[in-house]
C-alpha positions in Angstrom: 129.7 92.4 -97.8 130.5 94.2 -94.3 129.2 97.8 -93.5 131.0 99.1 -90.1 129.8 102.5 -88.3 131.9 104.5 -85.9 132.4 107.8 -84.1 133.7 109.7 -81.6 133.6 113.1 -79.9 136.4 115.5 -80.7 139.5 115.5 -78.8 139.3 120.0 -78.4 135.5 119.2 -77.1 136.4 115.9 -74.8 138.4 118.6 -72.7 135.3 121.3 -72.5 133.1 118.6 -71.9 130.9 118.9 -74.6 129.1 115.5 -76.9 129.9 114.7 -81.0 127.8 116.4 -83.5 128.2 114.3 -85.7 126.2 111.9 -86.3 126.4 107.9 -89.2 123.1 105.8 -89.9 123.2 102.5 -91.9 120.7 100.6 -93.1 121.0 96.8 -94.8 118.4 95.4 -97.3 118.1 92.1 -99.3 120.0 94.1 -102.6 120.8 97.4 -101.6 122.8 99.4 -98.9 122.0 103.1 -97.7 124.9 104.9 -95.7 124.1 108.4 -94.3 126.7 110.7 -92.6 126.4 114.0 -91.6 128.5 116.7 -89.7 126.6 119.2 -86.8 128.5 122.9 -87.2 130.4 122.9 -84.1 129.1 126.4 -83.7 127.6 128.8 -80.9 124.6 129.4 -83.6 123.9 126.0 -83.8 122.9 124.6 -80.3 121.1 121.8 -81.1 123.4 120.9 -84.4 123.7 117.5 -82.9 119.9 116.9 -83.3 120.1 118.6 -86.9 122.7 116.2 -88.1 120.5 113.0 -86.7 117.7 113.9 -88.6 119.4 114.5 -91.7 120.4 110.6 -91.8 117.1 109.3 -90.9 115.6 111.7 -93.4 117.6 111.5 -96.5 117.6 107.7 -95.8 113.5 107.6 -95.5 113.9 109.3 -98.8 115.9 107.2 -100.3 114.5 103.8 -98.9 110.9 105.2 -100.3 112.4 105.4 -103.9 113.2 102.1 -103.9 109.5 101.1 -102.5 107.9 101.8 -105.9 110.3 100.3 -108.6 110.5 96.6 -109.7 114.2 96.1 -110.0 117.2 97.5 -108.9 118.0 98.3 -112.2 114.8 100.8 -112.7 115.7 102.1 -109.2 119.1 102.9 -110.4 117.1 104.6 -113.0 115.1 106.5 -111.0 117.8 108.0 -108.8 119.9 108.9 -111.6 116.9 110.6 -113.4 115.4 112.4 -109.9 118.3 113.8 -108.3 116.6 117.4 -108.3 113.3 116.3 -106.6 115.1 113.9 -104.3 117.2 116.9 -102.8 113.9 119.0 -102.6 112.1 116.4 -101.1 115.0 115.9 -98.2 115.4 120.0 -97.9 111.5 119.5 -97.1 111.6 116.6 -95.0 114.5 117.8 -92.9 113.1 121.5 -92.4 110.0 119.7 -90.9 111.5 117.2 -89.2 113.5 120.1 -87.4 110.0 122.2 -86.6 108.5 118.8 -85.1 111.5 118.5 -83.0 111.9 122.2 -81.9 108.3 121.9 -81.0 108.3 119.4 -78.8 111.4 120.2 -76.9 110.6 124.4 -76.5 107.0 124.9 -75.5 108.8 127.7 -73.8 108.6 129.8 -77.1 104.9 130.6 -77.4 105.5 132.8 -80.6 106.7 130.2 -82.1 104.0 127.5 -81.0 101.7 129.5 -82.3 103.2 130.0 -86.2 103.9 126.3 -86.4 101.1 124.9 -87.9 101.9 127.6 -90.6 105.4 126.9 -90.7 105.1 123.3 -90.7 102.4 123.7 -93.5 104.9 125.7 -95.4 107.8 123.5 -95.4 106.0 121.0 -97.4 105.8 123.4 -99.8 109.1 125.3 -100.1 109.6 124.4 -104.1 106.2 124.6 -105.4 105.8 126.3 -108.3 102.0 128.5 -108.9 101.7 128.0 -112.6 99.8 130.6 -114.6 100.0 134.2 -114.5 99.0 136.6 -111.6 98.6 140.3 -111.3 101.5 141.9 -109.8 99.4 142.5 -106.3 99.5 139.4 -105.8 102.8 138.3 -106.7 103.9 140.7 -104.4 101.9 139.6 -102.1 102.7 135.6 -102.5 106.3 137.2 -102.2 106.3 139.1 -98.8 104.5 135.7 -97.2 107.2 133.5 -98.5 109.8 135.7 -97.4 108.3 135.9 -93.7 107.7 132.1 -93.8 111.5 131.7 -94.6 112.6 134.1 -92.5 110.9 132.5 -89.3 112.1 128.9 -90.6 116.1 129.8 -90.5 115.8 131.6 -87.5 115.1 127.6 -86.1 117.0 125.8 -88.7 120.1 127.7 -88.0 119.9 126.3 -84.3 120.2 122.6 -86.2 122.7 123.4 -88.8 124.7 120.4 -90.4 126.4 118.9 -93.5 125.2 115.7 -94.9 126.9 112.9 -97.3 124.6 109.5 -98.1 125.1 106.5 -100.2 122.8 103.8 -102.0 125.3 100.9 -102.7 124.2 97.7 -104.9 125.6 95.3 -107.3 124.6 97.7 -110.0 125.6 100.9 -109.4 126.3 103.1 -106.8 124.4 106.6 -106.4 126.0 109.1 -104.3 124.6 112.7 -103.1 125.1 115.2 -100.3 125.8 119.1 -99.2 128.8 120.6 -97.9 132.2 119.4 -96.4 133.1 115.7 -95.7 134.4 112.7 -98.0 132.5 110.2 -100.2 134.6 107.8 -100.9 135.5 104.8 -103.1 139.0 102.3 -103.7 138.7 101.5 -106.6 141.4 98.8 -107.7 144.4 100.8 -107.4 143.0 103.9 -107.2 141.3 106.0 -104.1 138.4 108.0 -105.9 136.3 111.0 -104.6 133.1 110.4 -105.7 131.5 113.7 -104.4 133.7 116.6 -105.1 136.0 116.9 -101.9 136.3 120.5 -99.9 140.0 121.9 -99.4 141.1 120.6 -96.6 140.9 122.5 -93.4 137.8 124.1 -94.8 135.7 126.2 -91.9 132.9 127.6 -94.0 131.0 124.8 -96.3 127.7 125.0 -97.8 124.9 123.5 -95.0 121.2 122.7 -94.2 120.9 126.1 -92.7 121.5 128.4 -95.6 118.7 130.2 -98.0 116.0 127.6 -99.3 116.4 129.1 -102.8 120.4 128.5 -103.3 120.4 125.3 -101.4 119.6 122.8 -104.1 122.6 124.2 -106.2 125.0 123.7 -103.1 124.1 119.8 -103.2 126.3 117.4 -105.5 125.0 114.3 -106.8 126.4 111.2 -108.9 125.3 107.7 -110.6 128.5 105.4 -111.1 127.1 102.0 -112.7 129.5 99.2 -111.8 131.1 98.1 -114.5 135.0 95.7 -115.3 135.2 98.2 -117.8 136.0 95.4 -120.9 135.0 98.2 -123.4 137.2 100.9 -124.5 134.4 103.0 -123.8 133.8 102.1 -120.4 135.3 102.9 -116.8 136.2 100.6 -114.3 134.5 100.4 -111.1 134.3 97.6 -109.2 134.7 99.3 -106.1 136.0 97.3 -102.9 135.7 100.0 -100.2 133.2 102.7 -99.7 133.2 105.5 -96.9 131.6 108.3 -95.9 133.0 110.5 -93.6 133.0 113.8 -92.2 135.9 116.4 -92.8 137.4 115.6 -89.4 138.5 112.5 -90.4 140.6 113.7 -93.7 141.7 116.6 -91.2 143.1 114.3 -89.3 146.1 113.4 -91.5 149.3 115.7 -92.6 148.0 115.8 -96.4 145.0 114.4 -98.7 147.6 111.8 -100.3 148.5 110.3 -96.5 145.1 109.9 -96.3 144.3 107.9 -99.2 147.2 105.5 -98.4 145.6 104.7 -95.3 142.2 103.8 -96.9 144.6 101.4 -99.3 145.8 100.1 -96.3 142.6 99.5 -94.9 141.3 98.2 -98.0 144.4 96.0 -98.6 143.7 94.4 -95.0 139.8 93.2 -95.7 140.8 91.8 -98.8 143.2 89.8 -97.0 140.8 88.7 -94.4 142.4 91.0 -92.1 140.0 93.2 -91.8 138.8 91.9 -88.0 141.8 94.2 -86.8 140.7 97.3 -88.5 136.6 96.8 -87.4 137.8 96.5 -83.5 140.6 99.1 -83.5 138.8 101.6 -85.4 137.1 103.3 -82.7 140.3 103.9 -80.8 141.8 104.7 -84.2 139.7 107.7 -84.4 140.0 108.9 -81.3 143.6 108.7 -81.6 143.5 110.5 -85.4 141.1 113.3 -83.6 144.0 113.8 -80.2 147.0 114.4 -82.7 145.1 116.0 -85.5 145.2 119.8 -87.0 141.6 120.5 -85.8 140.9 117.5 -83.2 137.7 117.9 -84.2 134.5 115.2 -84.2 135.3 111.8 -86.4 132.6 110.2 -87.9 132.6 107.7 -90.8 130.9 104.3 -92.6 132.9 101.9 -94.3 131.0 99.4 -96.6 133.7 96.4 -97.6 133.2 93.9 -100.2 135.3 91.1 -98.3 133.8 89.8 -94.6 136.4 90.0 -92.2 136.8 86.7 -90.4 136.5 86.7 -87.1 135.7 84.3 -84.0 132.1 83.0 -82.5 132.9 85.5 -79.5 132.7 88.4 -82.1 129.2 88.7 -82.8 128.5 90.2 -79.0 131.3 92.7 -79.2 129.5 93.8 -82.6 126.1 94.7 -81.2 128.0 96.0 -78.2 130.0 98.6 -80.5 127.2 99.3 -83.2 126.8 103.4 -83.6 
Protein backbone atom coordinates (compact mmCIF):
# COMPACT_ATOMS: atom_id res chain seq x y z
CA UNK A 1 0.00 0.00 0.00
CA UNK A 2 1.39 3.67 -1.12
CA UNK A 3 -0.61 6.96 -0.23
CA UNK A 4 1.04 10.04 -2.29
CA UNK A 5 -0.07 13.85 -1.61
CA UNK A 6 0.39 16.69 -3.97
CA UNK A 7 -0.53 20.24 -4.93
CA UNK A 8 0.06 23.18 -6.48
CA UNK A 9 -1.09 26.83 -6.88
CA UNK A 10 -3.14 27.67 -9.87
CA UNK A 11 -1.58 28.65 -13.05
CA UNK A 12 -4.40 32.19 -13.34
CA UNK A 13 -3.21 32.89 -9.48
CA UNK A 14 0.81 31.99 -10.11
CA UNK A 15 0.62 35.18 -12.41
CA UNK A 16 -1.30 37.60 -9.68
CA UNK A 17 0.89 36.28 -7.20
CA UNK A 18 -1.46 34.87 -5.02
CA UNK A 19 -0.89 31.06 -2.78
CA UNK A 20 -3.28 27.55 -3.33
CA UNK A 21 -6.33 27.27 -1.37
CA UNK A 22 -6.40 24.20 -1.46
CA UNK A 23 -5.33 22.21 0.81
CA UNK A 24 -4.66 17.39 1.23
CA UNK A 25 -3.86 15.74 4.77
CA UNK A 26 -3.01 11.99 5.14
CA UNK A 27 -2.76 10.02 7.87
CA UNK A 28 -1.35 6.13 8.05
CA UNK A 29 -2.32 3.74 10.82
CA UNK A 30 -1.56 0.01 11.61
CA UNK A 31 -5.23 -1.04 9.60
CA UNK A 32 -6.70 1.94 8.41
CA UNK A 33 -5.94 5.00 6.08
CA UNK A 34 -7.71 8.51 6.38
CA UNK A 35 -7.39 10.91 3.26
CA UNK A 36 -8.82 14.46 3.54
CA UNK A 37 -8.99 17.02 0.70
CA UNK A 38 -10.56 20.06 0.61
CA UNK A 39 -11.01 23.11 -1.91
CA UNK A 40 -10.75 27.11 -0.36
CA UNK A 41 -13.40 29.29 -2.67
CA UNK A 42 -11.11 31.21 -4.72
CA UNK A 43 -13.28 34.16 -3.87
CA UNK A 44 -13.03 37.97 -2.73
CA UNK A 45 -15.49 36.82 0.31
CA UNK A 46 -13.37 34.33 1.41
CA UNK A 47 -10.00 35.87 2.47
CA UNK A 48 -8.72 33.52 4.62
CA UNK A 49 -10.37 30.32 2.48
CA UNK A 50 -6.92 28.86 2.55
CA UNK A 51 -7.00 28.57 6.39
CA UNK A 52 -10.70 27.28 6.17
CA UNK A 53 -9.83 24.43 3.86
CA UNK A 54 -6.67 23.38 6.38
CA UNK A 55 -8.87 22.99 9.09
CA UNK A 56 -11.46 21.10 7.44
CA UNK A 57 -8.76 18.10 6.93
CA UNK A 58 -7.41 18.19 10.37
CA UNK A 59 -10.95 18.35 11.64
CA UNK A 60 -12.91 15.78 9.72
CA UNK A 61 -9.81 13.57 10.16
CA UNK A 62 -9.78 14.21 14.21
CA UNK A 63 -13.32 13.09 13.74
CA UNK A 64 -12.78 10.34 12.06
CA UNK A 65 -9.55 9.01 13.82
CA UNK A 66 -11.66 9.42 17.24
CA UNK A 67 -14.36 6.94 15.82
CA UNK A 68 -12.01 4.42 15.41
CA UNK A 69 -10.54 5.07 19.15
CA UNK A 70 -13.58 3.46 20.78
CA UNK A 71 -14.34 0.28 18.69
CA UNK A 72 -12.56 -3.21 18.91
CA UNK A 73 -12.23 -4.17 15.36
CA UNK A 74 -12.19 -2.71 12.14
CA UNK A 75 -15.10 -4.44 11.37
CA UNK A 76 -17.36 -2.72 14.27
CA UNK A 77 -15.66 0.53 13.07
CA UNK A 78 -16.95 -0.06 9.64
CA UNK A 79 -20.11 -0.41 11.49
CA UNK A 80 -20.11 2.47 13.28
CA UNK A 81 -19.38 4.79 10.36
CA UNK A 82 -21.85 3.29 8.17
CA UNK A 83 -24.53 3.64 11.08
CA UNK A 84 -23.36 7.47 12.26
CA UNK A 85 -22.97 9.27 9.14
CA UNK A 86 -25.57 11.96 10.39
CA UNK A 87 -23.79 12.71 13.76
CA UNK A 88 -20.37 12.46 12.13
CA UNK A 89 -21.25 15.38 9.68
CA UNK A 90 -22.70 17.42 12.72
CA UNK A 91 -19.91 16.73 14.75
CA UNK A 92 -17.39 18.07 11.90
CA UNK A 93 -19.94 21.18 10.93
CA UNK A 94 -19.23 21.75 14.84
CA UNK A 95 -15.78 21.14 15.01
CA UNK A 96 -14.80 23.16 11.95
CA UNK A 97 -17.12 26.28 12.92
CA UNK A 98 -15.05 26.36 16.15
CA UNK A 99 -11.97 25.62 14.90
CA UNK A 100 -12.56 28.71 12.48
CA UNK A 101 -13.62 31.19 15.72
CA UNK A 102 -10.32 29.92 17.52
CA UNK A 103 -8.36 30.83 14.62
CA UNK A 104 -10.12 34.22 13.67
CA UNK A 105 -9.47 34.91 17.30
CA UNK A 106 -6.10 34.71 17.52
CA UNK A 107 -5.20 36.25 14.28
CA UNK A 108 -7.78 39.63 14.61
CA UNK A 109 -7.68 41.03 18.04
CA UNK A 110 -8.22 44.08 15.93
CA UNK A 111 -12.09 43.33 15.91
CA UNK A 112 -13.07 43.98 19.48
CA UNK A 113 -16.83 43.36 18.78
CA UNK A 114 -16.06 40.32 17.93
CA UNK A 115 -13.62 39.41 20.94
CA UNK A 116 -16.03 40.19 23.01
CA UNK A 117 -19.11 37.75 21.54
CA UNK A 118 -16.68 34.83 21.29
CA UNK A 119 -16.97 33.13 24.32
CA UNK A 120 -20.77 33.08 23.23
CA UNK A 121 -20.09 32.21 19.90
CA UNK A 122 -17.62 29.62 20.61
CA UNK A 123 -20.05 28.24 23.31
CA UNK A 124 -22.71 28.07 20.62
CA UNK A 125 -21.04 26.19 18.03
CA UNK A 126 -20.82 23.17 20.13
CA UNK A 127 -24.27 23.31 20.19
CA UNK A 128 -25.60 24.10 16.69
CA UNK A 129 -27.77 20.69 16.42
CA UNK A 130 -29.08 20.20 19.83
CA UNK A 131 -32.32 19.45 20.04
CA UNK A 132 -34.54 21.01 23.55
CA UNK A 133 -36.89 18.20 24.05
CA UNK A 134 -40.22 18.81 25.75
CA UNK A 135 -42.60 21.48 25.12
CA UNK A 136 -42.22 25.28 25.68
CA UNK A 137 -44.57 28.18 25.71
CA UNK A 138 -44.49 30.02 22.57
CA UNK A 139 -42.41 33.10 24.45
CA UNK A 140 -39.98 31.23 24.68
CA UNK A 141 -39.65 29.44 21.59
CA UNK A 142 -39.56 32.66 20.12
CA UNK A 143 -37.23 33.69 22.21
CA UNK A 144 -34.77 30.41 21.83
CA UNK A 145 -35.46 31.44 18.07
CA UNK A 146 -34.35 35.15 17.73
CA UNK A 147 -30.90 34.05 19.92
CA UNK A 148 -30.10 31.27 17.53
CA UNK A 149 -30.75 33.36 14.61
CA UNK A 150 -28.27 36.23 16.04
CA UNK A 151 -25.77 33.53 17.06
CA UNK A 152 -25.85 32.18 13.37
CA UNK A 153 -25.94 35.32 11.90
CA UNK A 154 -22.62 36.47 13.69
CA UNK A 155 -21.01 32.94 12.95
CA UNK A 156 -21.35 33.24 8.90
CA UNK A 157 -20.36 36.63 8.93
CA UNK A 158 -16.65 34.83 10.00
CA UNK A 159 -17.14 31.49 8.40
CA UNK A 160 -17.87 33.02 5.10
CA UNK A 161 -14.14 34.61 5.31
CA UNK A 162 -12.95 30.61 5.53
CA UNK A 163 -15.24 29.16 3.04
CA UNK A 164 -14.22 25.68 1.46
CA UNK A 165 -15.32 22.23 0.03
CA UNK A 166 -14.21 19.09 1.71
CA UNK A 167 -13.90 15.31 0.33
CA UNK A 168 -12.25 12.58 3.02
CA UNK A 169 -11.69 8.92 3.01
CA UNK A 170 -11.31 5.98 5.67
CA UNK A 171 -9.61 3.19 3.55
CA UNK A 172 -9.09 -0.52 5.09
CA UNK A 173 -9.06 -4.11 4.04
CA UNK A 174 -12.75 -4.08 4.83
CA UNK A 175 -14.41 -1.49 3.39
CA UNK A 176 -14.01 1.83 2.35
CA UNK A 177 -16.23 4.75 3.86
CA UNK A 178 -16.34 7.86 1.95
CA UNK A 179 -18.11 11.42 2.88
CA UNK A 180 -17.73 15.05 1.93
CA UNK A 181 -19.65 18.57 0.80
CA UNK A 182 -19.52 20.22 -2.38
CA UNK A 183 -17.48 20.02 -5.70
CA UNK A 184 -14.34 17.73 -6.16
CA UNK A 185 -13.82 13.83 -7.02
CA UNK A 186 -13.80 10.78 -4.84
CA UNK A 187 -12.47 8.36 -6.61
CA UNK A 188 -11.98 4.58 -7.05
CA UNK A 189 -10.47 2.01 -10.17
CA UNK A 190 -12.07 -0.48 -9.73
CA UNK A 191 -10.80 -3.54 -12.05
CA UNK A 192 -11.79 -2.11 -15.33
CA UNK A 193 -13.91 0.30 -14.26
CA UNK A 194 -13.22 4.18 -12.87
CA UNK A 195 -16.02 4.68 -10.18
CA UNK A 196 -17.28 7.90 -8.47
CA UNK A 197 -17.90 7.03 -5.24
CA UNK A 198 -19.31 10.53 -4.12
CA UNK A 199 -21.69 11.83 -6.59
CA UNK A 200 -19.43 13.98 -9.00
CA UNK A 201 -20.45 17.94 -9.73
CA UNK A 202 -20.85 18.89 -13.60
CA UNK A 203 -17.83 19.79 -14.67
CA UNK A 204 -16.85 23.35 -14.74
CA UNK A 205 -19.18 23.92 -11.85
CA UNK A 206 -18.68 27.63 -10.14
CA UNK A 207 -21.26 27.46 -7.40
CA UNK A 208 -21.11 24.05 -5.14
CA UNK A 209 -22.56 23.48 -1.80
CA UNK A 210 -19.69 24.64 1.09
CA UNK A 211 -18.82 25.07 4.77
CA UNK A 212 -20.07 28.59 4.58
CA UNK A 213 -23.73 28.10 3.89
CA UNK A 214 -26.78 28.04 6.49
CA UNK A 215 -26.17 25.59 9.50
CA UNK A 216 -29.70 24.20 9.04
CA UNK A 217 -29.39 22.99 5.20
CA UNK A 218 -25.78 22.04 5.45
CA UNK A 219 -26.11 18.47 6.68
CA UNK A 220 -28.34 17.69 3.53
CA UNK A 221 -25.69 19.21 1.19
CA UNK A 222 -23.12 16.47 2.46
CA UNK A 223 -22.99 12.94 0.65
CA UNK A 224 -21.88 9.94 2.33
CA UNK A 225 -21.08 6.13 1.43
CA UNK A 226 -20.00 2.56 2.91
CA UNK A 227 -18.59 0.20 0.11
CA UNK A 228 -17.52 -3.13 1.94
CA UNK A 229 -14.78 -4.82 -0.14
CA UNK A 230 -15.83 -7.67 -1.58
CA UNK A 231 -14.54 -10.34 -5.10
CA UNK A 232 -18.06 -10.25 -5.52
CA UNK A 233 -18.32 -14.44 -5.88
CA UNK A 234 -22.16 -14.12 -5.16
CA UNK A 235 -24.58 -13.16 -7.66
CA UNK A 236 -25.75 -10.86 -5.17
CA UNK A 237 -22.73 -9.09 -4.49
CA UNK A 238 -20.58 -6.23 -6.26
CA UNK A 239 -17.10 -6.25 -6.92
CA UNK A 240 -14.77 -3.97 -5.25
CA UNK A 241 -11.55 -4.63 -4.87
CA UNK A 242 -10.42 -1.28 -5.49
CA UNK A 243 -6.60 -0.69 -6.63
CA UNK A 244 -6.54 3.15 -6.77
CA UNK A 245 -8.23 5.74 -4.58
CA UNK A 246 -8.10 9.63 -4.99
CA UNK A 247 -9.46 12.53 -3.76
CA UNK A 248 -9.24 15.54 -5.48
CA UNK A 249 -10.48 18.82 -5.94
CA UNK A 250 -12.50 19.96 -9.15
CA UNK A 251 -9.42 21.63 -10.58
CA UNK A 252 -7.96 18.55 -11.34
CA UNK A 253 -11.00 16.92 -13.41
CA UNK A 254 -11.19 20.60 -14.97
CA UNK A 255 -8.14 20.08 -16.13
CA UNK A 256 -8.95 17.63 -18.91
CA UNK A 257 -11.11 18.14 -22.33
CA UNK A 258 -13.97 15.74 -20.94
CA UNK A 259 -14.85 13.45 -17.73
CA UNK A 260 -14.05 10.23 -20.01
CA UNK A 261 -10.21 11.69 -20.80
CA UNK A 262 -10.00 11.91 -17.34
CA UNK A 263 -10.83 8.57 -16.28
CA UNK A 264 -8.42 7.09 -18.84
CA UNK A 265 -5.69 8.89 -17.26
CA UNK A 266 -6.38 7.44 -13.76
CA UNK A 267 -6.41 3.84 -15.81
CA UNK A 268 -3.23 4.89 -16.95
CA UNK A 269 -2.02 5.77 -13.72
CA UNK A 270 -3.40 2.79 -12.21
CA UNK A 271 -2.14 0.43 -14.98
CA UNK A 272 1.50 1.89 -14.18
CA UNK A 273 1.59 0.97 -10.17
CA UNK A 274 0.38 -2.31 -10.94
CA UNK A 275 3.18 -2.72 -13.13
CA UNK A 276 5.72 -1.49 -10.65
CA UNK A 277 5.89 1.63 -12.60
CA UNK A 278 4.48 3.67 -10.47
CA UNK A 279 7.97 5.51 -9.23
CA UNK A 280 7.46 7.63 -12.52
CA UNK A 281 4.04 8.85 -11.72
CA UNK A 282 4.96 9.61 -7.69
CA UNK A 283 8.04 12.00 -8.94
CA UNK A 284 6.38 13.59 -12.02
CA UNK A 285 3.20 14.24 -10.44
CA UNK A 286 3.85 17.50 -9.06
CA UNK A 287 5.05 18.88 -12.34
CA UNK A 288 2.12 16.97 -13.85
CA UNK A 289 -0.29 19.15 -12.15
CA UNK A 290 1.16 22.11 -12.69
CA UNK A 291 1.34 21.40 -16.18
CA UNK A 292 -2.66 20.02 -16.18
CA UNK A 293 -3.46 23.62 -14.19
CA UNK A 294 -1.16 25.97 -17.18
CA UNK A 295 -3.18 24.40 -20.22
CA UNK A 296 -6.50 23.76 -18.39
CA UNK A 297 -10.12 25.41 -18.97
CA UNK A 298 -9.97 27.13 -15.51
CA UNK A 299 -6.09 26.91 -14.48
CA UNK A 300 -7.24 26.85 -11.31
CA UNK A 301 -5.59 25.14 -7.87
CA UNK A 302 -4.76 21.12 -8.20
CA UNK A 303 -4.90 19.30 -5.30
CA UNK A 304 -5.23 15.49 -4.83
CA UNK A 305 -4.36 11.94 -2.74
CA UNK A 306 -3.85 8.90 -4.38
CA UNK A 307 -3.84 5.66 -2.13
CA UNK A 308 -2.31 2.59 -4.39
CA UNK A 309 -2.50 -0.99 -3.58
CA UNK A 310 0.93 -1.82 -5.33
CA UNK A 311 4.34 -0.05 -3.80
CA UNK A 312 6.12 1.50 -6.52
CA UNK A 313 9.74 0.33 -6.64
CA UNK A 314 12.08 2.64 -6.38
CA UNK A 315 15.91 3.13 -5.43
CA UNK A 316 17.65 3.64 -1.73
CA UNK A 317 18.14 7.42 -2.88
CA UNK A 318 14.31 7.75 -2.95
CA UNK A 319 13.44 7.81 0.48
CA UNK A 320 15.04 11.55 0.86
CA UNK A 321 13.35 12.92 -2.14
CA UNK A 322 10.05 11.53 -0.41
CA UNK A 323 10.24 13.55 2.79
CA UNK A 324 11.58 16.29 0.67
CA UNK A 325 8.27 16.33 -1.54
CA UNK A 326 5.71 15.30 1.23
CA UNK A 327 2.52 18.01 1.13
Amino acid sequence: MYVVSRKTTGYRKLQKGLACEDFVLTKEFNDFVIMACADGHGDRKCKYAAKGAELATWVITKVLQDMRKVEDSIEDYGVALNDSREKIIKKFICGWVGAVLDDYKVNHPEDTAFQQEFKELSKYAKSIYDVRSGEMPVREFRELAEYRHKREEAIYKITLLYGTTMNAMVITDKFVFAIGIGDGDVIAVNGKRVEWLLPSSNQFDTSPASLCGNFGVMPENFASIYVPVTKGRKLTDSFFQPEILMISTDGLRNAFLSDEAFAEKLMEITQAFKKGDGKNFVRNSKKWIEERSMYGVTQDDIAFTLYSKYFPKFKQTHRAMKSKNKV
